[in-house]
C-alpha positions as CSV (number, residue, x, y, z in Angstrom):
1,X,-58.1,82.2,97.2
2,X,-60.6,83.4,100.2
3,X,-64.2,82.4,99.7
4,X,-67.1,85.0,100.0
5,X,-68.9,84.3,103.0
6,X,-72.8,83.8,102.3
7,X,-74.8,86.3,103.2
8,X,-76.8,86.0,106.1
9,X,-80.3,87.5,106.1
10,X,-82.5,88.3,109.7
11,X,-84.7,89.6,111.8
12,X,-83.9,91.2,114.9
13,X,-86.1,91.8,117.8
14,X,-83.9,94.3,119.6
15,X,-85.2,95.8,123.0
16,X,-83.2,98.7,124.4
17,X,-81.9,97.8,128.4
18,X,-84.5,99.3,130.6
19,X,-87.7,99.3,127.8
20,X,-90.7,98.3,127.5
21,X,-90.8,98.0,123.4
22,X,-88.9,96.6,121.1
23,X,-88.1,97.1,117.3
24,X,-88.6,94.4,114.5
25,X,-85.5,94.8,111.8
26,X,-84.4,92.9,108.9
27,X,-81.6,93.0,107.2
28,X,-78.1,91.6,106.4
29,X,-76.0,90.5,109.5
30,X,-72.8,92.1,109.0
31,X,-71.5,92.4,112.6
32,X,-72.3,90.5,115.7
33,X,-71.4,90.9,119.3
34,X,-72.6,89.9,123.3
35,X,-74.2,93.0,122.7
36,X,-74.0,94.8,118.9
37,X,-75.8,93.5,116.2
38,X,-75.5,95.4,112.8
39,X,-78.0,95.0,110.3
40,X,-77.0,96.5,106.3
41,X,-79.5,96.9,103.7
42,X,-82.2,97.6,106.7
43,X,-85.6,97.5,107.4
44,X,-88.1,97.9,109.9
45,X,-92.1,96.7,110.8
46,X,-93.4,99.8,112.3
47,X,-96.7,97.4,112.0
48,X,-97.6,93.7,111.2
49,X,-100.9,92.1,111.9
50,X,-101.9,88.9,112.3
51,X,-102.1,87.6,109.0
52,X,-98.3,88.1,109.5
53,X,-97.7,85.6,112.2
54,X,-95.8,87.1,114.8
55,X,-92.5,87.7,114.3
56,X,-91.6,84.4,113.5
57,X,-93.9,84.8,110.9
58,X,-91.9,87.5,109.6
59,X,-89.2,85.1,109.1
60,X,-90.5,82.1,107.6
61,X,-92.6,84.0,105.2
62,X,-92.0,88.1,105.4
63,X,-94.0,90.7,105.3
64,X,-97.9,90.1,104.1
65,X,-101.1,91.6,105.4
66,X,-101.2,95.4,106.3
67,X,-97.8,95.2,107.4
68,X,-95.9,98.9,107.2
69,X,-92.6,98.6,106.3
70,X,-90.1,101.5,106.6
71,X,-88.0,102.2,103.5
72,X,-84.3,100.9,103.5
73,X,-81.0,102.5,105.1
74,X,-77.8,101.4,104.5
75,X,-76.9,100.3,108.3
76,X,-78.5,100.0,111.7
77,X,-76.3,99.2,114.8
78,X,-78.1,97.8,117.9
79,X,-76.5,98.5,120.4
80,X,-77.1,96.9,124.0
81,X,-78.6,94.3,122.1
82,X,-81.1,92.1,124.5
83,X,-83.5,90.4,122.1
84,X,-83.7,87.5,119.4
85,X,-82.1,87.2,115.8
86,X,-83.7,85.0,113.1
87,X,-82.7,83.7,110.0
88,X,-85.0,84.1,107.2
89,X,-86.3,82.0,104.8
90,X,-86.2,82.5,100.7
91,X,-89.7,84.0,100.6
92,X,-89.1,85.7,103.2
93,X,-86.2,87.5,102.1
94,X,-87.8,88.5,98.8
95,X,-91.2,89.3,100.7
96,X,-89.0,91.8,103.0
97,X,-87.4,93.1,99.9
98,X,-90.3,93.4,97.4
99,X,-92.6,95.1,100.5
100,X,-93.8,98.9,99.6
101,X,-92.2,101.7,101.7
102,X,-95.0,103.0,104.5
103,X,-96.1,105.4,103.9
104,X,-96.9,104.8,100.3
């Protein structure tokens, strides 16, 4: 009998070849190549301040502040993917879930 592979939760920091910005997205890590990275259940911080703690921040302990956090989609490819991936913590994962839909 196949075991279910855990789920693992992230944020990506995905910056497009040739950009100057990048985008913040959590979500599940379904797929992951040299250079695709697609997220299910998906969300992005259009905004986080400081209260946040950086992107890292946004892994250890989610969204908090005046953070706006877009609404989820089902999937997100990245594609081109140049950027980091995090794993999240507990809290953060119910932070990221629990987290109002901007705007509100």
């Amino acid at each position: 009998m196949a075991t279910k592979k855990a789920e693992r939760y992230v944020v990506a920091i995905a910056r497009a070849p040739n950009s100057n910005w990048a985008r913040v997205c959590f979500g599940t890590l379904a797929e992951q190549t040299s250079d695709l990275v697609v997220l299910t259940d998906a969300r992005q911080a259009l905004y986080y301040d400081g209260k946040t703690g950086g992107e890292f921040g946004l892994a250890a302990h989610g969204p908090r502040g005046d953070c706006r956090i877009t609404a989820t989609i089902g999937r997100a490819e990245m594609s081109g993917f140049s950027g980091l991936l995090m794993d999240c913590s507990g809290a953060a994962v119910e932070a990221w879930k629990k987290a109002p839909s901007w705007p509100v």
